[in-house]
N, C-alpha and C positions, 0 to 999 in steps of 0.2 A: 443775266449774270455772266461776265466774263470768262472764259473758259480756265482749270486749273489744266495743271502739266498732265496729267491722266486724260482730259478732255481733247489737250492738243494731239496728245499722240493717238489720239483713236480718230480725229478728225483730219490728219494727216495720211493715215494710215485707209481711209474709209473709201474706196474708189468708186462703188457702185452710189454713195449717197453724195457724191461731191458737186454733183448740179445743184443739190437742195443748199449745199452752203454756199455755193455761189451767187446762189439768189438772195441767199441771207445776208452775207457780205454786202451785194450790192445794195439791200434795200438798208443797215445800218449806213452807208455812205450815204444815199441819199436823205437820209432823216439829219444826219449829223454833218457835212460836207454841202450838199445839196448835188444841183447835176451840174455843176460851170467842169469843166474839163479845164488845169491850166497848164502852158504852153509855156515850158522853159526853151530858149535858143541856146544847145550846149556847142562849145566852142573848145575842139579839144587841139590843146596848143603847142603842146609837147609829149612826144615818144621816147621820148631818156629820161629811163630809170636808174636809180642808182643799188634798187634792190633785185630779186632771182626769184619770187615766188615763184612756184612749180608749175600753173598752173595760167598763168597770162603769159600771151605771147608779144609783150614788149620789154620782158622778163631782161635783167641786164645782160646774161650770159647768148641770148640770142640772137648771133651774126647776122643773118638772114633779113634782119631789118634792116628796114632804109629808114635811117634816124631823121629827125627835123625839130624843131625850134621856131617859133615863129616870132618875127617881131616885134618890140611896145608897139610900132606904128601900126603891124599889121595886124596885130589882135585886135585893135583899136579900134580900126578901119573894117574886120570883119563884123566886131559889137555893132557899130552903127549901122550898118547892112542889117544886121540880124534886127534891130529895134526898127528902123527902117519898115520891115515887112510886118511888125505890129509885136514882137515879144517886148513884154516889158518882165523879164529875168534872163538874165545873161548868166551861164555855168562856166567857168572855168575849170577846166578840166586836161590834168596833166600828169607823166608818170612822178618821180621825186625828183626832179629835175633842179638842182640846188643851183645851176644860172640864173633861176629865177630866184636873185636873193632878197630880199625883205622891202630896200630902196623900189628895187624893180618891180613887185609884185604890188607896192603901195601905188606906185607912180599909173601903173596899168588900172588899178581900183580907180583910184580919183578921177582919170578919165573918162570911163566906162560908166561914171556914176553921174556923171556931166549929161547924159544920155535921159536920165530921169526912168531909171531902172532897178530893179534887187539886183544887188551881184550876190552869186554863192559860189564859194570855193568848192575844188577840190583837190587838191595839193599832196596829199598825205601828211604826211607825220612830218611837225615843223615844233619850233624849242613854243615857249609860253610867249615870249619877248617876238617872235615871228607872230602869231597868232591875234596877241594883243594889238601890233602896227597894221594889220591887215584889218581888223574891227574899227581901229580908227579910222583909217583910209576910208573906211564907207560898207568894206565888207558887211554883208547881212547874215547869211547862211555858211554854214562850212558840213561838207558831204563828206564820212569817210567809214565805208562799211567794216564791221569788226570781223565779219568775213562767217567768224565762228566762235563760238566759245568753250570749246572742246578744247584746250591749251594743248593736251599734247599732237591734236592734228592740225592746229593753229601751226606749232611748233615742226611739225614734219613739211609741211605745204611752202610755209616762209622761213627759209630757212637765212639766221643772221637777223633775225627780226626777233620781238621779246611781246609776247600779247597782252604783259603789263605792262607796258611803257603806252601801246596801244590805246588802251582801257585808258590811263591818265592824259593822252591828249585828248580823249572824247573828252574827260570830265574839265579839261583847262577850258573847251571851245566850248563847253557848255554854263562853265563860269563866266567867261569871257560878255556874252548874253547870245551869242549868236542863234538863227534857230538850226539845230542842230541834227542832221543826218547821218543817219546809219544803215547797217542790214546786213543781209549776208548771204552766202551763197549754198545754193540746194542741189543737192547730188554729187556733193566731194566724195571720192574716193575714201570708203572706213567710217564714211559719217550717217550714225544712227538714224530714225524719227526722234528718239527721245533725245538726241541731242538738237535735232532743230527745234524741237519743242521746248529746250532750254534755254534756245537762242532768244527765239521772241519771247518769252519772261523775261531776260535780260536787257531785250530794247524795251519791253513795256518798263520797266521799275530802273530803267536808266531816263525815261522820261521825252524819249526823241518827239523831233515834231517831227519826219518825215523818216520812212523806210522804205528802203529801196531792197527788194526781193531776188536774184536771177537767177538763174540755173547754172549749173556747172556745165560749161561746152568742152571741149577735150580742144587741145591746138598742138597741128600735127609739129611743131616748132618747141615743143614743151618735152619733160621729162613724163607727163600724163599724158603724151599724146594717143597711146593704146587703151585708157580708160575707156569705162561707161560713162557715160556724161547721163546730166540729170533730164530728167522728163519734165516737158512744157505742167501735164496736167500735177504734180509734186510742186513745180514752182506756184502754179496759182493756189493749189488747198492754200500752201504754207501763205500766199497772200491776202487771202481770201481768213485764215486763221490770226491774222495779223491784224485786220479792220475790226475783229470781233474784238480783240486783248484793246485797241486802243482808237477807237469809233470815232475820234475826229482829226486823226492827223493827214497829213498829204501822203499820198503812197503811187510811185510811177508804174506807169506799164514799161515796162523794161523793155530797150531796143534786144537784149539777148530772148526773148519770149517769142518777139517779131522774128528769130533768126531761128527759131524751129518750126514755127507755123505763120505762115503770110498772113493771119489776123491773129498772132497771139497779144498784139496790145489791142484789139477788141474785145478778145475773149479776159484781156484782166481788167478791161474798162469795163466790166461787166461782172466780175467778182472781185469789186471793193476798190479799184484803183480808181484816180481823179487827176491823175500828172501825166502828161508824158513831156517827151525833152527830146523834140527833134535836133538831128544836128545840125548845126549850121558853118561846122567847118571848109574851109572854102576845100573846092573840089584839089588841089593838086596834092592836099595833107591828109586828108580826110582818110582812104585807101590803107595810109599806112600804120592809123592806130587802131591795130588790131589785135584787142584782147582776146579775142575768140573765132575761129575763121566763119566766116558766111554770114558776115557782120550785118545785119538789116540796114539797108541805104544809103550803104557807101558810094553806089555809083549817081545818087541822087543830087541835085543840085537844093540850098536852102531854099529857094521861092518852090519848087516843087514837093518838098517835105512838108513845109509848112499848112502850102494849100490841099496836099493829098492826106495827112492828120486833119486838118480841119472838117472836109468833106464826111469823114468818117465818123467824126465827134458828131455833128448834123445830125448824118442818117441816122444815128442808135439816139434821136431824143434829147442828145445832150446838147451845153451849149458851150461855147469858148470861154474861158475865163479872158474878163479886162480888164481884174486889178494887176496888183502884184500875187494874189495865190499866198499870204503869209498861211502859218497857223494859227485859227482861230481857237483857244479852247471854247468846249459845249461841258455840260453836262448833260447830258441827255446820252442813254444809252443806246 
C-alpha cells in the first residue's frame, strides 16, 4: 500500500531506518521499472533568464555571469555528437530565455528529431500556443519542477513569478500529451517535512511520468547564499519516498546529489532511481550554467561522462537502457 501524508513524514523524517527504505525503493524499481538505467544526453543551451529566483545562480539579477546562447547550428551539431556516442534522448535544457522564440525552438526540434531520438524540453513557463508548436515540432517530454507547493514559499523564493500560473502550465503540457516532468527541491530555506510530504501527493495525484528530486545547494551569487543547504541523505528518503507513491515512473539521480557526494547518483541508483542525464554540453558553455556552485562534471568532456556513468551502471548490476526510456505504466505495486 502506498504510503499516506502521515507515513511520508515519518519516512522522511526516519534517519536511522532509511537504508531499509532504500532497499525498498530499489527492490519496487526493480519489480516495476526493471534494472536498464536510461541515459538522457542533457544539452544545456542557454544561461539567460528572464526571472530572479533566490535561489539559482543564473538568477536574472546576477552580474557575475558570463551569459551565452548557443546556436540552432550549434545545438544541432552538439545533439548529433551527443546521439553519435549512443543517447537516444536529447534534454534541452535552458534559463527563460524568450530568443528562443516558438519559430526557433520548433525549427531546433525538427532537427534534432531527424537524429531518430526523444527530445524533452525544458524551457520553463511558455503561453499554451508555444507549448502546443513544440508537441508538433516532434517534442515528447516537457521537464519543469513546481519547485514546491508551499505557495507562500514558492512566493518568497520566486519572486514576480505566480505558482498558479505554474501549476496551469503543468496541466497545458500535460493536456497537451506530453510525458510530463516535475519535482522539486529538498532543503529550502522554511520548508517543513510535512510540506515535502505534500509535495510528492501533489506529483503523485498530478500523475507525472517522471520526477526529478535535488537538494537545495546555497550559491554564494544568490540572496541564499548564507543558508543551510539541504542534505544528500533528505534528498534521497524524499526519492526513495517517491518510487514508493508512484512505482513505475522514471526518476533521475540528480547531478546536484553527485555535487555533495562523488557517488551520490550511485547511492540514488540504488534508492529507486533508473535516469540519469549526463551532460553533454560542449566544454566552453558547460562551466557557465551554474545553478548551484560545485556543479558535478563541468570540467568533464561528453565521451568521458558518458563512458564514466556507463562503467558505474555495469558495476552495481545494472544495465544501460537502448530504447527511448518512455514511461511504461505497470500495475504492479
Amino acid at each position: 500500500m502506498a504510503p499516506d501524508k502521515e507515513e511520508l513524514i515519518r519516512l522522511l523524517s526516519d534517519e536511522e531506518n532509511q537504508d531499509a527504505l532504500f532497499q525498498k525503493a530499489d527492490e519496487v524499481r526493480r519489480r516495476n521499472v526493471g534494472n536498464e538505467v536510461h541515459l538522457r544526453g542533457l544539452i544545456e543551451f542557454s544561461n539567460i533568464c528572464r526571472n530572479n529566483c533566490l535561489y539559482c545562480g543564473i538568477r536574472r539579477d546576477n552580474a557575475d555571469v558570463c551569459r551565452y546562447r548557443m546556436s540552432e547550428d550549434k545545438l544541432a551539431e552538439t545533439a548529433r555528437q551527443a546521439v553519435a556516442l549512443g543517447f537516444k534522448t536529447i534534454v534541452l535544457q535552458s534559463g527563460e530565455d524568450m530568443y528562443y522564440t516558438a519559430a526557433r525552438m520548433c525549427r531546433i526540434i525538427e532537427a534534432i528529431k531527424k537524429l531518430d531520438v526523444a527530445v524533452t524540453l525544458s524551457l520553463g513557463e511558455r503561453t499554451y500556443a508555444e507549448y502546443k508548436a513544440f508537441r508538433l515540432a516532434g517534442a515528447d517530454r516537457y521537464l519543469m519542477r513546481i519547485e514546491t507547493t508551499d505557495k507562500e514559499l514558492y512566493h518568497r523564493l520566486d519572486p514576480g513569478m505566480s505558482w498558479q500560473h505554474r501549476y496551469e502550465c503543468l496541466l497545458a503540457i500535460k493536456e497537451l500529451g506530453y510525458e510530463l516532468g516535475s519535482g522539486i527541491m529538498v532543503g529550502l530555506p522554511g520548508q517543513s517535512l510535512a510540506s515535502i510530504a505534500g509535495d510528492l501527493l501533489f506529483l503523485r495525484d498530478l500523475q507525472i511520468d517522471m520526477a526529478g528530486i535535488g537538494p537545495f545547494i546555497p550559491h554564494p551569487k544568490t540572496p541564499l547564499a548564507k543558508e543551510k543547504g539541504g542534505t544528500l541523505n533528505l534528498a534521497l528518503r524524499t526519492m526513495a519516498a517517491m518510487r514508493l507513491l508512484l512505482p513505475d515512473i522514471n526518476i533521475p539521480a540528480t547531478t546536484a546529489m553527485e555535487s555533495l557526494h562523488p557517488d551520490g547518483r550511485i547511492k540514488a541508483l540504488c534508492a529507486g532511481a533508473n535516469v540519469i542525464m549526463p551532460n553533454v554540453t560542449g566544454g566552453e558553455y558547460r562551466k557557465f550554467y551554474e545553478l548551484y556552485p560545485g556543479k558535478a562534471g563541468a570540467d568533464e568532456t561528453p565521451l568521458y561522462a558518458y563512458s564514466a556513468v556507463g562503467k558505474k551502471i555495469l558495476a552495481l548490476g545494472r544495465t544501460i537502457g537502448t530504447g527511448y526510456g518512455s514511461h511504461r505504466r505497470t500495475t504492479a505495486g
